[in-house]
N, C-alpha and C positions, 0 to 999 in steps of 0.2 A: 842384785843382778838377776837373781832368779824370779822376783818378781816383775821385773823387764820384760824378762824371755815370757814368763806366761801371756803379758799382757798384749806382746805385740804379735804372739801365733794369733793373727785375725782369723775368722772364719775364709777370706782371701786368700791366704797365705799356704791353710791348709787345701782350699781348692787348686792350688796350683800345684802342689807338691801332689797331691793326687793323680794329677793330671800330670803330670812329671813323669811317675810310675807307669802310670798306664802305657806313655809312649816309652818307655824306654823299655817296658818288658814288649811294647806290640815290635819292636825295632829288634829286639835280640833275639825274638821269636824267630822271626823270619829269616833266620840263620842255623834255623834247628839241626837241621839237618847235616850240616859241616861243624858247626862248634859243641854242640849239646844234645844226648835224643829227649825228643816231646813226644808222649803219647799222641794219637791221633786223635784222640777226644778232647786233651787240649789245644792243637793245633785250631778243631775247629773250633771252640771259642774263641781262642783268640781270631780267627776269622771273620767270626759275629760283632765282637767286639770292631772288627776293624769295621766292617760294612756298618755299623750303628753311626760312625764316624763322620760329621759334613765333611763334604769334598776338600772344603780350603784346609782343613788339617788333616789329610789324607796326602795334600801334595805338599804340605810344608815336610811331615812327617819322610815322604821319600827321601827330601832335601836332605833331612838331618841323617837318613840311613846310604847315601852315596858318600856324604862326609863320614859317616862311619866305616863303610868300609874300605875308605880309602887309607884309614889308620892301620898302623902294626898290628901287629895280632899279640902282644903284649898289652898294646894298651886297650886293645876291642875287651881283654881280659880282664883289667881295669875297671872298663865301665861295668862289664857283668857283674860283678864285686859291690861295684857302687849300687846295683840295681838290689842286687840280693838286701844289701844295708837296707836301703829307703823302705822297701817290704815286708822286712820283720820291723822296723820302727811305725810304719803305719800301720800293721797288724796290733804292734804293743797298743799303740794310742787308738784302734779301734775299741780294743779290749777296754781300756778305761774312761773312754764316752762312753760304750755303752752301759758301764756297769754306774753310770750317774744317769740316766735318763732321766728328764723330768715328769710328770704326771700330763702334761699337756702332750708332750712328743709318745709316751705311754699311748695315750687317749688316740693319739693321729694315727698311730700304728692299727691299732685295735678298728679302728673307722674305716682305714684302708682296706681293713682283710673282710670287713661286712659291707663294706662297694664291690668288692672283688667277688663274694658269694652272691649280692644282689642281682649282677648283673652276667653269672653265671645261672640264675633263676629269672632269666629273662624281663630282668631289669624290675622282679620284684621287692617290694620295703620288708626291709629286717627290721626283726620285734628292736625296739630302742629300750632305753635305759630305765624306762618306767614299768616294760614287761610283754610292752604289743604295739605295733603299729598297724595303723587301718583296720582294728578290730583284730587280731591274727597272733596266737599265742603263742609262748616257746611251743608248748607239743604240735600247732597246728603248724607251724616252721618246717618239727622237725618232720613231722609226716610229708609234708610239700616238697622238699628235700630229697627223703627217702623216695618220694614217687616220681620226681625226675630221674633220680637216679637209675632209679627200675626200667622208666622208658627208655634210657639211655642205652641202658644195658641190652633189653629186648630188642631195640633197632640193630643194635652190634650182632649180637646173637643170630636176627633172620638174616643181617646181609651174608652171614658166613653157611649159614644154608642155601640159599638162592647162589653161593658161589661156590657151592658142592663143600666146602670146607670143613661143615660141622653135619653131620645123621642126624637125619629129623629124630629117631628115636634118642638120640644122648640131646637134642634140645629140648626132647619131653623129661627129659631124667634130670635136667639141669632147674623145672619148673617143682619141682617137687622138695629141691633143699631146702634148709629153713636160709634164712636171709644173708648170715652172716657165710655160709659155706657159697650161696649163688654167688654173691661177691667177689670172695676168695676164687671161683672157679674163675671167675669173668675175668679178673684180671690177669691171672694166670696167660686165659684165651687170647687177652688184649697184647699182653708181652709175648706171647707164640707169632702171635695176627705180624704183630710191627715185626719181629725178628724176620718171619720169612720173605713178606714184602719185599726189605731192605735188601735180604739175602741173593734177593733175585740178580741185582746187580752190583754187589758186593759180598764176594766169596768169604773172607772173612767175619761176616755179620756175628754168623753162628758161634763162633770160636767166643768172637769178642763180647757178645753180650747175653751169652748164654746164662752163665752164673751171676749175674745181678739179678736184684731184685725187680718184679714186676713196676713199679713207679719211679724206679730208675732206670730204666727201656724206656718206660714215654719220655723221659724228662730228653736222655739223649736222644731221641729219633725227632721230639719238636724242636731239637736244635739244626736236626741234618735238613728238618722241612723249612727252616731259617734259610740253609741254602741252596735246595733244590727245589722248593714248593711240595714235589711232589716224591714219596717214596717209591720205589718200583720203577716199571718200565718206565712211566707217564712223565717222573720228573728226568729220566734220561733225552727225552724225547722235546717235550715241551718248555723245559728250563725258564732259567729267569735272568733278567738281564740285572744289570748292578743297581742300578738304581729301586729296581723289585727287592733285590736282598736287601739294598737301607734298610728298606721300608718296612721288611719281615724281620730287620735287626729289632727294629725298633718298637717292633707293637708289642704288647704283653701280654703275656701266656695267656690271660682270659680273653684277648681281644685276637689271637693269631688266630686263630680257624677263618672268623669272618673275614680278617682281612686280606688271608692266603686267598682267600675263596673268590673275593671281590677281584683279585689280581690274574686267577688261571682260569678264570671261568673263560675269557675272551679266546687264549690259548685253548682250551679245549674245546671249545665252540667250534674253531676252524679247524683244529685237526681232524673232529669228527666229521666236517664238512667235507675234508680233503679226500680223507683215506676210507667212508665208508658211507655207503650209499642209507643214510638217513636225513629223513626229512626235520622239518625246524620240532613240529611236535616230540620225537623220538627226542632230540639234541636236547630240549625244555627238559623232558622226562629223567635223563643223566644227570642233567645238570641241577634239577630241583635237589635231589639228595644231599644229606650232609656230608662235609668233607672226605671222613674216612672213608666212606661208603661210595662217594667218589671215584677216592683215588683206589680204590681195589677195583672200584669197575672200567676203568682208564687203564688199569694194570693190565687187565683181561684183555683190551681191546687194542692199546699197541699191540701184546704178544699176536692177536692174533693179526696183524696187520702186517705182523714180520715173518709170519708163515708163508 
């Protein structure tokens, strides 16, 4: 019998029970507030989660949540119950795929995360399995690397000068660290930068993500830019319509910047057309900057529109 059960949990079987879960926690969620409290952090995942969703199960899914609350509230308790089960049983059975992985699913892993650095290295080839691609050795990787890194940081660094945020003399004081403290400072700056941004139109920011760690600030604020584009005044202002969230549900972490960017460029084009006497040169000039740099300077420029 137990050789049955193994052999007919198809790989089907389990996409559907997956998919099971999914709607039935996106379904219970959206009752948080009366039956359950959810933090606001997972509110908005499960948010993300919804908008990653095509339409056609987006409306079957309302279907199946009008039938649900038209049910007792005993048996709405019921299904939560059922939902809690399904969760820890595909947690159990995540836990014991993964501890079989095979050497090829191993291999796809490891392949994914050196596409994912290549094309954060502006679509350059990682040293492969023999030691160097295209001539280019591990140290000469990791120097190429380290020196994007640095120009990343530098460009972070002047936009918070030019935006009075950071004294030229603590950005001469910050060139002087050895590497591993510039860093530590930077990121520091980067988790202050996103907190206050955020804060600006959400009073709580401070409270809420003060004591996390600096790379769990960005991870939750590229979720909040999942649904607003823009942190600060800018995404107050210029938003996004649902089908922009899909589409920001759905890009992944190394590809959101380009494609948040490719989406609010149009939106900031005309706002800046609207509300502030610059010509297309000036608007080019906003708009050539990278994202973050962007959107602090879109921050600046609704506030002062609202003056």
């Amino acid at each position: 019998m137990s050789s049955t059960r193994s052999t007919s949990a198809t790989p089907e079987r389990r996409r559907r029970l997956s998919v099971t879960i999914c709607l039935c926690g996106l379904l219970v969620a959206a009752s948080a507030a009366s039956l359950f409290p959810v933090s606001h952090a997972q509110q908005r995942k499960n948010r993300i989660r919804w908008m990653a969703l095509p339409t056609y199960e987006r409306d079957r899914m309302r279907e199946l949540w009008e039938g649900f609350e038209e049910q007792a509230v005993d048996v709405q308790h019921q299904v939560m119950r059922r939902v809690a089960t399904l969760g820890r049983l595909q947690e159990q059975r995540s836990l014991q795929v993964e501890g079989r992985r095979s050497a090829e699913e191993v291999e796809r892993v490891l392949q994914a995360m050196a596409d994912r650095l290549a094309r954060l290295l502006d679509g350059g080839e990682l040293v492969s399995d023999t030691g160097s691609t295209s001539g280019e050795s591990e140290t000469a990787l990791a120097d190429r690397i380290r020196e994007q890194t640095r120009l990343r940081i530098d460009a972070f660094l002047d936009n918070l000068v030019e935006a009075e945020r950071l004294p030229v003399a603590r950005r001469t004081e910050l060139r002087e660290l050895s590497w591993d403290e510039f860093v530590r400072h930077a990121l520091e700056m980067q988790k202050d930068e996103e907190i206050f941004l955020y804060s600006e139109v959400s009073r709580s920011a401070q409270t809420t993500y003060d004591e996390l760690a600096p790379l769990d600030v960005v991870e939750e604020m590229l979720d909040i830019r999942r649904l607003r584009g823009f942190l600060g005044e800018a995404g107050e202002v210029l938003g996004l319509t649902e089908e922009e969230q899909h589409r920001l549900a759905l890009a992944p972490d190394e590809d959101f910047f380009r494609v948040a960017k490719h989406l609010m460029e149009p939106k900031a084009r005309k706002y800046m057309s609207d509300h502030f006497e610059m010509n297309e040169e000036q608007i080019d000039r906003v708009l050539s900057r990278p994202y973050r740099q962007l959107e602090r300077s879109l921050h600046r420029l609704v506030r002062e529109s609202k003056r």
